[in-house]
C-alpha positions in Angstrom: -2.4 13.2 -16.0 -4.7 10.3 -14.4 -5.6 9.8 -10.9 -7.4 6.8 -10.0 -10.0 6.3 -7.4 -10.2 3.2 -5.0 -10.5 2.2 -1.4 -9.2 0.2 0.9 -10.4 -3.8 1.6 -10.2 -3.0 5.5 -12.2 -0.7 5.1 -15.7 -2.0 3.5 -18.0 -4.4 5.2 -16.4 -7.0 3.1 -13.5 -7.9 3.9 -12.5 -11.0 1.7 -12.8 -10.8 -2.1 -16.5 -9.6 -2.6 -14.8 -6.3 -0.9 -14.0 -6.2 -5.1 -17.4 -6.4 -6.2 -18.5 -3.7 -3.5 -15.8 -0.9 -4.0 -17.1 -1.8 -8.0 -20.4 -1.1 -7.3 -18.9 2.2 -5.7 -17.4 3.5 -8.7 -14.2 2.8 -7.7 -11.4 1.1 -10.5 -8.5 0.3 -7.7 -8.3 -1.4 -4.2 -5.5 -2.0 -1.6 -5.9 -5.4 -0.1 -4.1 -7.2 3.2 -2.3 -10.4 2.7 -4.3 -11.7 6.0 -2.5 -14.1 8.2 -3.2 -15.7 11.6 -5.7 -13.4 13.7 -6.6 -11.2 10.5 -10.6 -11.0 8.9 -8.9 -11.0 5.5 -8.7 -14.4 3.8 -5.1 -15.8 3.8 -3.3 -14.8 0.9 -0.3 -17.2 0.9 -3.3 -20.0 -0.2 -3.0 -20.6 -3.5 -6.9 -20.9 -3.9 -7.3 -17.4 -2.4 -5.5 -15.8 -4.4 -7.2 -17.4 -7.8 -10.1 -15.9 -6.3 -8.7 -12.6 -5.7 -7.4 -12.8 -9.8 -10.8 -13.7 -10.7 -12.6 -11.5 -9.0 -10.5 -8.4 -9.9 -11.0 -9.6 -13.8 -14.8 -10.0 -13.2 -15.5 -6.9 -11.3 -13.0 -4.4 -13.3 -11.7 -3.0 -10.0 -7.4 -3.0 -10.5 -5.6 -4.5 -7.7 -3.4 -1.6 -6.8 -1.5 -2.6 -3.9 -1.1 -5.2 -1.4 0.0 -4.4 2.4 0.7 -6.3 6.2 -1.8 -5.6 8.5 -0.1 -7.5 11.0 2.8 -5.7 11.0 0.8 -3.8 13.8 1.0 -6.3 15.8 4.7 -7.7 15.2 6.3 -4.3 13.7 9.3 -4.1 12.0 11.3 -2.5 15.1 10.9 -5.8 16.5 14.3 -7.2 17.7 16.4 -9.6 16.0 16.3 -13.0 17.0 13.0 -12.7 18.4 10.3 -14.7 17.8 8.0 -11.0 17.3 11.3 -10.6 14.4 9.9 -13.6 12.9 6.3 -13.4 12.9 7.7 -9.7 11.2 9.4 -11.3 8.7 6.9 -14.0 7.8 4.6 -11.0 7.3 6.8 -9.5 5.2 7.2 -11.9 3.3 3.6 -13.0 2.8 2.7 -9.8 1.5 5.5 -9.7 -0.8 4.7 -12.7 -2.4 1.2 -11.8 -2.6 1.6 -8.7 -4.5 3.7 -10.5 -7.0 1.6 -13.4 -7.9 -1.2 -10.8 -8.4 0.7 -8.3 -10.2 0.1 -5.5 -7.7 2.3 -2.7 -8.7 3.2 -1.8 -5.2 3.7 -3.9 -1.6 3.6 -1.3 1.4 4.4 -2.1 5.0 3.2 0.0 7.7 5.0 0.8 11.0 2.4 2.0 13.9 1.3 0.4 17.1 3.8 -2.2 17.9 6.2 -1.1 14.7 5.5 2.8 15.0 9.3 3.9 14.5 10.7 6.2 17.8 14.3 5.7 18.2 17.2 5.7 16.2 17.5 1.9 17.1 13.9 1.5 15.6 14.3 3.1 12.5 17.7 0.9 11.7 15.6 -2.0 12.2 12.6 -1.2 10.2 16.0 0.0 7.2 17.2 -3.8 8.0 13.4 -5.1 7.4 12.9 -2.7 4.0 15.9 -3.7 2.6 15.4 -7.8 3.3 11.8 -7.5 2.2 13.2 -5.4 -1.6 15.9 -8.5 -2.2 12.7 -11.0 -1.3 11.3 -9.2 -4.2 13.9 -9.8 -6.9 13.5 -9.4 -10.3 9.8 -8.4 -9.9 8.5 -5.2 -11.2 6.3 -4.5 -8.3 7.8 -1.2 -6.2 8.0 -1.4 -2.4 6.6 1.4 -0.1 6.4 2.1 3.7 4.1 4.0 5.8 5.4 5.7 8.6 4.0 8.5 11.6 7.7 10.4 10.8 7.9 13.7 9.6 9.9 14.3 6.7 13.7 14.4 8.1 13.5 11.5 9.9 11.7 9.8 6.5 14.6 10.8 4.0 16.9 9.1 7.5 14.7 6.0 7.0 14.9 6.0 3.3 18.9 6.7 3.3 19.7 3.7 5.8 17.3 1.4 4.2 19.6 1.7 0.6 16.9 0.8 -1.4 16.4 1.8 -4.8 12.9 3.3 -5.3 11.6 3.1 -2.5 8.1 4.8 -2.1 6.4 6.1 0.6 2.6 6.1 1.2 1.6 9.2 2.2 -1.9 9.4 4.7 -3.7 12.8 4.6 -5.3 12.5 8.4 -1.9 10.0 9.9 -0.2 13.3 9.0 -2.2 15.5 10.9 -2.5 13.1 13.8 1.3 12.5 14.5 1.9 16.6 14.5 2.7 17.4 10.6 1.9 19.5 8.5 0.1 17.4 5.5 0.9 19.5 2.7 4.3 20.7 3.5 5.3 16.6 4.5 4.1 16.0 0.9 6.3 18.7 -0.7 9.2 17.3 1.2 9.1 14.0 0.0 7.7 15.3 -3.7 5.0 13.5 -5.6 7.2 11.1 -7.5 8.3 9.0 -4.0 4.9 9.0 -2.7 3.7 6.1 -4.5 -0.2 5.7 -3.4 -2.5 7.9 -1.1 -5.2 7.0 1.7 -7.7 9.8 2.1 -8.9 10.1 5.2 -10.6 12.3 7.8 -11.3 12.2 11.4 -11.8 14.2 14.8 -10.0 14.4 18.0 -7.2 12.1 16.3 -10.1 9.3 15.7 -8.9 7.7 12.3 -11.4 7.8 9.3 -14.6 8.2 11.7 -16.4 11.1 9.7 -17.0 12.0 6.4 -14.2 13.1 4.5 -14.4 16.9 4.7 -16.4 17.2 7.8 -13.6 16.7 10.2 -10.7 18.6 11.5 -8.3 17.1 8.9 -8.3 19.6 6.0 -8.6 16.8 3.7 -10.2 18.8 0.7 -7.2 20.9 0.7 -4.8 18.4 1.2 -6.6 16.4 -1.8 -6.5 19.9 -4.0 -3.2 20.4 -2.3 -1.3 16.9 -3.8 -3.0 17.0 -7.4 -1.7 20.6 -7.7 1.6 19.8 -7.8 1.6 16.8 -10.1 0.3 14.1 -7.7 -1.1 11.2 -10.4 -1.0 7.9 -8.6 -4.2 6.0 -6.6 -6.2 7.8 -3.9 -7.6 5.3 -1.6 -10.4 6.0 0.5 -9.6 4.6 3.9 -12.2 4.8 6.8 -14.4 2.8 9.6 -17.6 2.2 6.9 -18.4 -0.8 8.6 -21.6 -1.6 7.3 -22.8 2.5 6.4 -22.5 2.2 2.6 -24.1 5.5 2.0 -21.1 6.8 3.3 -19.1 5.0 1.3 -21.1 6.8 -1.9 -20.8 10.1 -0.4 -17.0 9.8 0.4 -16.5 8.4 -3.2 -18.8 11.8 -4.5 -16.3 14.0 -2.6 -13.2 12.8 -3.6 -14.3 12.6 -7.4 -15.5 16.4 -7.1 -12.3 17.5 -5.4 -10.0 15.4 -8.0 -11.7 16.6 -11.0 -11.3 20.5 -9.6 -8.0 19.8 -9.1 -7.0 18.4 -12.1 -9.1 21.5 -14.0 -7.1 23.7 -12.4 -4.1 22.1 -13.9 
């Protein structure tokens, strides 16, 4: 059984490809990145020159990329509606980050619906099926698996996952989003079983404030979510995701934390 540890590029200081060199210097061997786009602080990933830098820099520093996401999608979600120009902007997201993830040979693309795309009708959640299911035939042949990241609990999940009709598709599960949106982390994680929850942020917070303390020294239950996952079988990435900003101590002691609570976990196996 192997878990790897890795981090987020949104969340380091550096947030274009030397975010690989820093989350190596962490002792971290994966990283999620963003595709970028207009308005993002991530490089643009549809350039051709980016992403040579982004393969160069993964084979220089040793840090695996392990996944490739939309950032924008906050801004022009998935729910948007069709024939819109937000439905667009959506899709050319979408599609971005798709394309991304294959020409790096990211193992997973995951598309996240909060803010503008956070999923709270039934008419959302057939849009956001309609936008899952055009982004896995924009994937083809490719061997990279697609995810989504959602604030639903776990019915209304397998609903998404049903109407979507795609085959394997993951979801990436969030220790503290979980708590936020009114769930119970560990029993959301059961639900949906260890095999369709592809990757893992870790994450804790207070008051609902997203990755703004330490992991373990907020009101998340992160440690026991962490012990919680591994225990039964859990053997993907966990990705720290927080507001570092420029605090790289914090960075180390997060990346101490996690690698005590995974190795416990996995002793107890």
């Amino acid at each position: 059984m192997t878990v790897e540890l890795g981090v987020t590029q949104w969340s380091l200081p550096e947030r274009g490809v030397a975010a690989l060199d820093v989350a190596a210097r962490a002792g971290l061997s994966c990283i999620q990145l963003d595709a970028g786009g207009p308005g993002r602080p991530e490089p643009d990933a549809m350039r051709p020159e980016v992403r040579r830098r982004y393969r160069a820099a993964a084979a220089a520093s040793g840090v695996r990329i392990a996944g490739v996401t939309a950032g924008v999608l906050d801004e022009y979600g998935m729910t948007a509606r069709p024939g819109t120009l937000r439905r667009d902007r959506c899709w050319a997201a979408v599609r971005a980050a798709v394309e991304t993830a294959v020409e790096l040979a990211a193992p997973v693309v995951y598309l996240p619906a909060f803010e503008d795309g956070e999923i709270r009708t039934d008419v959302d959640l057939g849009r956001a099926a309609d936008m899952l299911r055009a982004a896995h035939e924009h994937l083809g042949p490719a061997p990279t698996e697609l995810a989504v990241e959602t604030s639903l609990g776990a019915g209304s999940t397998r609903q998404l996952l049903d109407r979507a009709g795609v085959p394997g598709l993951r979801v990436l599960f969030d220790t503290y989003n979980a708590v936020r949106f009114g769930h119970d982390p560990c029993a959301l994680f059961d639900a949906l079983g260890p095999d369709r929850c592809g990757q893992l942020h870790v994450k804790d917070g207070v008051g609902g404030g997203m990755g703004n303390v330490p992991i373990g020294a907020g009101d998340g239950g992160t440690e026991r979510i962490v012990r919680h996952v591994i225990g039964r079988g859990y053997d993907g990435c966990l990705l720290l995701e927080a507001e570092y900003g420029l605090d790289l101590a914090r960075v180390a002691v997060d990346v101490r934390r996690l690698a005590a609570w995974t190795r416990d976990g996995l002793a107890d196996e």
